[in-house]
VEXSEDO-398422 format. One record per residue: x, y negated, z negated of N, C-alpha, C in turn; residue in one letter; residue number from 0. Coordinates in pm, whole numbers, plus 50000, padded with zeros to 5 digits. Example, Ala and Ser with C-alpha at 12.3 -4.5 7.8 and 13.67 -1.06 7.14 Angstrom:
BEGIN
RONU/nu/nv/nw/cau/cav/caw/cu/cv/cw/residuo/num
RONU/51319/50569/49220/51230/50450/49220/51320/50330/49220/A/0 .
RONU/51285/50225/49292/51367/50106/49286/51290/49997/49213/S/1 .
END
This chain:
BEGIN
RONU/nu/nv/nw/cau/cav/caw/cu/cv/cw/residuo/num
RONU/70607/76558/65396/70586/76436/65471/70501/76342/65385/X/0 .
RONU/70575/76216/65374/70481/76137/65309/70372/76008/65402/X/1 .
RONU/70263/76038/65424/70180/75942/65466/70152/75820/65383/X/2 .
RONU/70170/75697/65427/70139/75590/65439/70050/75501/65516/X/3 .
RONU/69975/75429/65474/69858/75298/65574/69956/75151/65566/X/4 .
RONU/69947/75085/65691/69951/74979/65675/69860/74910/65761/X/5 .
RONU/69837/74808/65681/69727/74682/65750/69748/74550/65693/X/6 .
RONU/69705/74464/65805/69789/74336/65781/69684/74227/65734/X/7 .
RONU/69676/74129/65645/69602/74062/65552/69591/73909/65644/X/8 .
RONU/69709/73898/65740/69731/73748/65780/69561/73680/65786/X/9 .
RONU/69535/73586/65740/69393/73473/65753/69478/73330/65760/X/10 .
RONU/69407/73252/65871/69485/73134/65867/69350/73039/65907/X/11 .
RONU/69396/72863/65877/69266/72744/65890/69237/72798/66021/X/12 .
RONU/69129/72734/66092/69029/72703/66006/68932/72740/65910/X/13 .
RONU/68944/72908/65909/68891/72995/65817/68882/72961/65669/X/14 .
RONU/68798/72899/65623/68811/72906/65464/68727/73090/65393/X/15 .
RONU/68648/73082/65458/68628/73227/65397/68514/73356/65530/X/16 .
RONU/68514/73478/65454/68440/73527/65556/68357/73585/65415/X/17 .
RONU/68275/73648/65505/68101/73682/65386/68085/73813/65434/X/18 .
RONU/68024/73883/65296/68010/74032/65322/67875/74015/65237/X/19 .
RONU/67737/74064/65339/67617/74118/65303/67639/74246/65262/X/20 .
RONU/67509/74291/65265/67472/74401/65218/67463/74498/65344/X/21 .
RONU/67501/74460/65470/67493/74555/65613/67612/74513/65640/X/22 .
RONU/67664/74393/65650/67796/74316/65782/67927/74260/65670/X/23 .
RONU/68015/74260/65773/68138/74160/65716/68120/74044/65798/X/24 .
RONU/68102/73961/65786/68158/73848/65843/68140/73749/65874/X/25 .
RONU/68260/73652/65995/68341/73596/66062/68463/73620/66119/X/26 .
RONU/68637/73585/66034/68685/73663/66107/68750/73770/66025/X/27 .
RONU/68670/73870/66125/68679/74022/66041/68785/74103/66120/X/28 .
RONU/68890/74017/66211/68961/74098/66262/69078/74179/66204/X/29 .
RONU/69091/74103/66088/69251/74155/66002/69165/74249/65900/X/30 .
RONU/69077/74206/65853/68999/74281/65725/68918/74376/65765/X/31 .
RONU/68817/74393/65875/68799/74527/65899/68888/74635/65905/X/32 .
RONU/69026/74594/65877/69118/74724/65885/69181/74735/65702/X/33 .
RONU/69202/74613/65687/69188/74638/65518/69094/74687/65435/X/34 .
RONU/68960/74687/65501/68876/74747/65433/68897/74910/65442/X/35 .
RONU/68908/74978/65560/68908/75062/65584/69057/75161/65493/X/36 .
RONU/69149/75050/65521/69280/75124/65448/69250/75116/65262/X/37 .
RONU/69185/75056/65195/69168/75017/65091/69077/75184/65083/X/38 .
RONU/68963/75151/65133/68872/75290/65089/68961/75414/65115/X/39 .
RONU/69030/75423/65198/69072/75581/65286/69187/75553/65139/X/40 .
RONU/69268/75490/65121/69390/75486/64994/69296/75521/64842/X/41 .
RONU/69232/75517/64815/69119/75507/64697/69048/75651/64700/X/42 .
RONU/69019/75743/64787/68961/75815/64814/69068/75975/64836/X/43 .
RONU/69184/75917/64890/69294/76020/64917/69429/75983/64817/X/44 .
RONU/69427/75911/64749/69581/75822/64706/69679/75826/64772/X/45 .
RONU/69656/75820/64920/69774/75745/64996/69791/75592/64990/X/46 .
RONU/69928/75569/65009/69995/75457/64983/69946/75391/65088/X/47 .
RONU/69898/75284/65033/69868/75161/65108/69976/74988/65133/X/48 .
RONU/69996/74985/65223/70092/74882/65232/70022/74737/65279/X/49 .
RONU/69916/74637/65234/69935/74538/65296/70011/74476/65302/X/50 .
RONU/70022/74400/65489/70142/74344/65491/70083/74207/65546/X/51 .
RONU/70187/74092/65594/70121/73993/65604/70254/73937/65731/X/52 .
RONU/70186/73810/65801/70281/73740/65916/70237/73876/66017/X/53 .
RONU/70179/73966/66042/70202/74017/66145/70137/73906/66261/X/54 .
RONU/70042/73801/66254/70033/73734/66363/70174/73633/66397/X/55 .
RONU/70269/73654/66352/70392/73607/66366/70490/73641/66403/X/56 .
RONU/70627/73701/66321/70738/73780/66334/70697/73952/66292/X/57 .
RONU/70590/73970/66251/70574/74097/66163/70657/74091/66034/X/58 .
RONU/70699/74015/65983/70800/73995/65873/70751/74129/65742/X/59 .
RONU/70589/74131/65730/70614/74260/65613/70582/74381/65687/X/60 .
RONU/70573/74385/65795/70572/74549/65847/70719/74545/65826/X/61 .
RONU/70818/74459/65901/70972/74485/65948/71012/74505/65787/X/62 .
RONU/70973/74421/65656/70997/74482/65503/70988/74638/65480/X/63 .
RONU/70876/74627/65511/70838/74781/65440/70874/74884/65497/X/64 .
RONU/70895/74875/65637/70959/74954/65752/71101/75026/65716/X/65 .
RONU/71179/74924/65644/71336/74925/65618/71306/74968/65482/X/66 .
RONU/71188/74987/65386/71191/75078/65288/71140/75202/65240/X/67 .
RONU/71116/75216/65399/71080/75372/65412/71159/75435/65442/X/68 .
RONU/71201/75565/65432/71258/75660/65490/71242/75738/65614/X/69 .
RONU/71289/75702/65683/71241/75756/65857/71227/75928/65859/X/70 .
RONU/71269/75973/65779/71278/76166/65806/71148/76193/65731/X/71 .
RONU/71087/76117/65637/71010/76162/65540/70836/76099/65550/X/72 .
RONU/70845/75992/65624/70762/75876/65611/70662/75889/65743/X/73 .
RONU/70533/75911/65722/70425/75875/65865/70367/75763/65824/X/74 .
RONU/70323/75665/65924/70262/75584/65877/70113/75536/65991/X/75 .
RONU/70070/75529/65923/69933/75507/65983/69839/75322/65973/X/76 .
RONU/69878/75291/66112/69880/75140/66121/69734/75135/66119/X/77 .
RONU/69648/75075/66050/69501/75036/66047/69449/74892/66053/X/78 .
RONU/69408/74888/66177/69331/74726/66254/69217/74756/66358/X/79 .
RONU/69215/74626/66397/69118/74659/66460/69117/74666/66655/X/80 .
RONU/68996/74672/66707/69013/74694/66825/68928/74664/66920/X/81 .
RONU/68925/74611/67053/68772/74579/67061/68710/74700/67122/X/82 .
RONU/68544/74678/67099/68442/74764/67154/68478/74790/67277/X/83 .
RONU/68520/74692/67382/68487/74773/67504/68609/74831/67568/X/84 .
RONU/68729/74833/67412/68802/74903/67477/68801/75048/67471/X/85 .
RONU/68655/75087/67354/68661/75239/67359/68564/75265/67411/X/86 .
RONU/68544/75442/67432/68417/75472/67538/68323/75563/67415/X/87 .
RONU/68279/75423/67349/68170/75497/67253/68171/75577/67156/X/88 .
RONU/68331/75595/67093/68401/75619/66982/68419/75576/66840/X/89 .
RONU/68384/75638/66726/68375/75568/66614/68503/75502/66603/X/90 .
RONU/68601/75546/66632/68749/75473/66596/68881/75527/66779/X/91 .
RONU/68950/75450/66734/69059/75503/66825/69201/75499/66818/X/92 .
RONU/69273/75594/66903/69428/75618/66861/69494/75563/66988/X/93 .
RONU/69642/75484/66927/69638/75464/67027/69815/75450/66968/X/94 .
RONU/69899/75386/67049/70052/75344/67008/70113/75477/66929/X/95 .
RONU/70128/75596/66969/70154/75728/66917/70334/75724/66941/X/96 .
RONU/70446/75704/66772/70507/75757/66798/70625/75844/66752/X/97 .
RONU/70661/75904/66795/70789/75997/66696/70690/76153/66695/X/98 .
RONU/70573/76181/66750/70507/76293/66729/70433/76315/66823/X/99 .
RONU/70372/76469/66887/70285/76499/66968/70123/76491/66900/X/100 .
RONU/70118/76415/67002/69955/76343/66958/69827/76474/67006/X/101 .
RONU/69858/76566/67108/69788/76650/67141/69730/76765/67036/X/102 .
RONU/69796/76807/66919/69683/76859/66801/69558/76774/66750/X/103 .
RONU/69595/76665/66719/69511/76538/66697/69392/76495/66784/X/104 .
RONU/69423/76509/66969/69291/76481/67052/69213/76617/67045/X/105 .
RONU/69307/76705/67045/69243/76867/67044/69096/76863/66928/X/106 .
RONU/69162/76856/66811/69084/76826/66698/68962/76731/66648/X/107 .
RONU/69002/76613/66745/68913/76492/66698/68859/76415/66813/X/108 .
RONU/68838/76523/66946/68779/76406/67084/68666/76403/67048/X/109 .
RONU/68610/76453/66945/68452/76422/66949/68463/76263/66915/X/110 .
RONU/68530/76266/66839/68479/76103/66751/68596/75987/66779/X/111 .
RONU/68736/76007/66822/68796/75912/66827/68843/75915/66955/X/112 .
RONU/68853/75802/67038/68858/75772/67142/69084/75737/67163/X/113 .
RONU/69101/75827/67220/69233/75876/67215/69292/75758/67347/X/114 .
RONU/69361/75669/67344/69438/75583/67450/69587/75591/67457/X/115 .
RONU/69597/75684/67588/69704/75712/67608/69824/75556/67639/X/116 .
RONU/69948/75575/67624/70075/75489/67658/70061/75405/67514/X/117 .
RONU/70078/75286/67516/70132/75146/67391/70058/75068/67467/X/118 .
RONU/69890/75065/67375/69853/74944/67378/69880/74817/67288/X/119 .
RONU/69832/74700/67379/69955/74606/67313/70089/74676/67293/X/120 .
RONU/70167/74690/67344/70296/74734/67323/70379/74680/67214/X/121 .
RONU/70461/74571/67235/70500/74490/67148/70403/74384/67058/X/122 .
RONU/70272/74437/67046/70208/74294/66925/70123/74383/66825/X/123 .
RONU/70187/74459/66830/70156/74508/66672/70244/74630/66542/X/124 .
RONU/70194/74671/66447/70255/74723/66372/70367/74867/66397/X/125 .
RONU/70270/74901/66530/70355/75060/66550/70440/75013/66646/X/126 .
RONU/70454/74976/66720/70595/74888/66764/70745/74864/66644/X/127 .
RONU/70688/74809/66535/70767/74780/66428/70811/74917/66376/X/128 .
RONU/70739/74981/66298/70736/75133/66265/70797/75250/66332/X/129 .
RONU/70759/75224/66487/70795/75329/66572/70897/75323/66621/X/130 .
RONU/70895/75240/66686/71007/75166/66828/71111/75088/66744/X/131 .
RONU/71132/75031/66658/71231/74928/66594/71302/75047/66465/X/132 .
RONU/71217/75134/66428/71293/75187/66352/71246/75331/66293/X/133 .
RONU/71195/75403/66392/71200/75531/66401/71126/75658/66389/X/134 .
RONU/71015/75544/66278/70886/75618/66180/70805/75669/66324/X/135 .
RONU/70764/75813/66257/70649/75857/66302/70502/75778/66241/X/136 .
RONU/70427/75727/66367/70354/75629/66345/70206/75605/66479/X/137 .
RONU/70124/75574/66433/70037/75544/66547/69917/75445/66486/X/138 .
RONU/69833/75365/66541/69730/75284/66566/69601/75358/66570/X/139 .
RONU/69522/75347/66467/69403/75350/66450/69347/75236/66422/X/140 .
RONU/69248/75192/66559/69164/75058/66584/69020/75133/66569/X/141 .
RONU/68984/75004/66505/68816/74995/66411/68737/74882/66512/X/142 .
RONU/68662/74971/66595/68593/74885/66696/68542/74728/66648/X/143 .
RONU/68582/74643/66714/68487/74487/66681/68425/74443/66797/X/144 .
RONU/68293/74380/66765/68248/74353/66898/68295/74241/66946/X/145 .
RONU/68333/74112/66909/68422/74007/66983/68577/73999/67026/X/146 .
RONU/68615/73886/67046/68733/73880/67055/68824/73849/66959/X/147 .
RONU/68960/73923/66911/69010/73943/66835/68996/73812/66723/X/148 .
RONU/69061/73703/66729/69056/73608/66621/68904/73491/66623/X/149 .
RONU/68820/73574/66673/68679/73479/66696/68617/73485/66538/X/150 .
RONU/68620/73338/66482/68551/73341/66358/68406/73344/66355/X/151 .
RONU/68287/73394/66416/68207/73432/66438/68205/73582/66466/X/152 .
RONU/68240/73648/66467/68275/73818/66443/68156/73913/66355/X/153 .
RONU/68158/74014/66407/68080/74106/66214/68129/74220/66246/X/154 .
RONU/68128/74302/66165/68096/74480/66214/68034/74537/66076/X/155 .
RONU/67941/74599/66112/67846/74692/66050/67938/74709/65913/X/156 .
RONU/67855/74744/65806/67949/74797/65709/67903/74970/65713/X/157 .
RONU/67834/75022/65789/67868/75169/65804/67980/75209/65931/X/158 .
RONU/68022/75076/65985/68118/75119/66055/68221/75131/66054/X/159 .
RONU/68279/75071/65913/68383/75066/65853/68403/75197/65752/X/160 .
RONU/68258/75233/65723/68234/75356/65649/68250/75477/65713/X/161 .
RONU/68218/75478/65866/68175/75585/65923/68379/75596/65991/X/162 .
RONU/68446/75472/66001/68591/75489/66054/68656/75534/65915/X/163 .
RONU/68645/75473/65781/68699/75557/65639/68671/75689/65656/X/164 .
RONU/68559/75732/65664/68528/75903/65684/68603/75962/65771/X/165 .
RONU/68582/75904/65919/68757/75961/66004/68882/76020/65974/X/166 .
RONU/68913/75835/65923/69045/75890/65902/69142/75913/65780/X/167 .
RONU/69002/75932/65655/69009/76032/65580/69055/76210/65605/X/168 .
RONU/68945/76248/65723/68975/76404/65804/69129/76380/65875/X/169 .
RONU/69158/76298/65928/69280/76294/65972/69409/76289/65921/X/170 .
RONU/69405/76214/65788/69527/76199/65700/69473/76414/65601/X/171 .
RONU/69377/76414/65613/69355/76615/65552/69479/76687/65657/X/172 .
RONU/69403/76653/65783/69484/76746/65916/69626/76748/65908/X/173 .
RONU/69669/76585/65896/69824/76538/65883/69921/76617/65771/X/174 .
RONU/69836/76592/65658/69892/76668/65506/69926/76801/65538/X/175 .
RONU/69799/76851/65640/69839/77003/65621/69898/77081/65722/X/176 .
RONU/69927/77004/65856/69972/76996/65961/70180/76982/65847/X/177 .
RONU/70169/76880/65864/70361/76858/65837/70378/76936/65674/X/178 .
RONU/70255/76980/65647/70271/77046/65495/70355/77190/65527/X/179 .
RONU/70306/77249/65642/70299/77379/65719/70442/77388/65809/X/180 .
RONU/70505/77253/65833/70633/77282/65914/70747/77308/65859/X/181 .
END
């Protein structure tokens, strides 16, 4: 099984830029708290990283890269973000699970990731594209933010981006050795 990340780069006006201290990212850190996270977890494991871009649109490079994967061979692991109060005090969360039983995964990881059952957001994001349009085993890992999604006033911690890389670092281990084993 080959694992894959995708995360989507889209930034549009009025945004000219966002700022990274030495603790925080930001403004709007809604697309890039998940690029950050897929960048380190790809760097750290050498899984393939896909940024894609237009997903606030048609999804035009998920629906690309989607059609150049191989559906029998290919997991892909959608990385964005999510808001705080949609988890219950979870470093990260799963959510849009599909083509696979998600129950080894909560078994394994309820300490730390906050597991949301059904398709959130259903149709407005990447595992929709991946899953539902064309077949990939695929699911949503959201990187808590404390505002609302495209608010250019935004931050999140930079150990929280560190402490969600460490995640789902253990999770793409489990995955490898989980479909390594079937």
């Amino acid at each position: 099984m080959n694992i894959v990340l995708s995360a989507h780069f889209d930034l549009a006006r009025p945004v000219m830029s966002i700022k990274m201290d030495n603790q925080k990212l930001l403004g709007l850190v809604d697309n890039f708290a998940g690029v950050f996270v897929a960048y380190q977890v790809s760097r750290a494991t050498g899984t393939t990283v896909y940024f894609t871009n237009y997903e606030e649109l048609e999804f035009d490079g998920a629906i690309e890269v989607a059609q150049s994967l191989d559906k029998s061979q290919t997991f892909v692991i959608v990385i964005d973000t999510i808001l705080e109060t949609e988890l219950k005090g979870k470093a990260v969360a799963i959510t849009n699970a599909y083509g696979f039983d998600i129950r080894p995964l909560k078994k394994l990881f309820k300490e730390k990731v906050d597991f949301i059952d059904g398709y959130f957001e259903r149709e407005e994001d990447e595992t929709y594209i991946y899953g539902q349009k064309y077949g990939l085993k695929t699911f949503y890992l959201g990187i808590p933010i404390p505002q609302d999604y495209h608010s250019t006033t935004n931050s999140i911690l930079l150990a929280n981006i560190d402490r969600a890389t460490k995640i789902a670092i253990e999770i793409i281990t489990y995955l490898e050795t989980f479909y390594t084993s079937l």
